[in-house]
Phi, psi and omega in degrees: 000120170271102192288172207243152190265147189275170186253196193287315184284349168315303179288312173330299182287332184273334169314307188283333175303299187297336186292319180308320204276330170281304186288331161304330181281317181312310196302317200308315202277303169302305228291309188306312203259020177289159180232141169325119169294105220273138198246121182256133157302159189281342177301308195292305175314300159333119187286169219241154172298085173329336153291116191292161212240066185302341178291288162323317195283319167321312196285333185294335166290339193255358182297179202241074184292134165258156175257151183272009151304317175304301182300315169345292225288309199296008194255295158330309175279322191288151186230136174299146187289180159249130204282160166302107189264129180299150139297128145327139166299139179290139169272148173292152157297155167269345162294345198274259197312307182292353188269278207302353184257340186267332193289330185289314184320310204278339196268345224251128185272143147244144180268135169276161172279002167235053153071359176267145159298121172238142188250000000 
């Protein structure tokens, strides 16, 4: 008895399964731990004036700074308006609803075995 030899293209075609089935999991596998490319505006990209703007800087000097003790207090002192609230609507009562549930009640056909209303 002669075992019999696969024939070429048979190793052939499983060799190529597996080649595939390792580069879809690699791809798969970059694509996840790849990182997103960050898309910056051209405004932002343009370079900037090397030159000081001394007139802004005058005005930031002249400007009116708090210490964060300063802040404490005047965050303290002002006192809030109080905003408008709507009224709730009046609700029925539960007494109100059982006088009104015995009355639908009390109201109510009863039907005979022969097809007459008795109220």
């Amino acid at each position: 008895m002669k075992k019999q030899k696969k024939p070429n293209l048979v190793v052939l075609g499983i060799l190529t399964l597996i080649t595939v089935l390792f580069w879809i999991g690699f791809s798969a596998y970059r694509s996840f731990t790849s990182e997103v490319p960050i898309k910056v505006p051209d405004e932002i990209l343009e370079p900037i004036s090397p030159t000081l703007d001394t007139i802004t800087l005058s005005k930031v000097v002249n400007k009116l700074f708090f210490q964060e003790h300063e802040l404490a207090e005047i965050i303290l002192t002002s006192s809030p308006s109080p905003s408008p609230t709507a009224s709730p609507a009046p609700t029925q009562l539960p007494e109100e609803q059982e006088q009104a549930t015995e009355s639908a009640t009390n109201e109510t056909d009863e039907a005979t075995e022969s097809g007459d209303i008795i109220q």
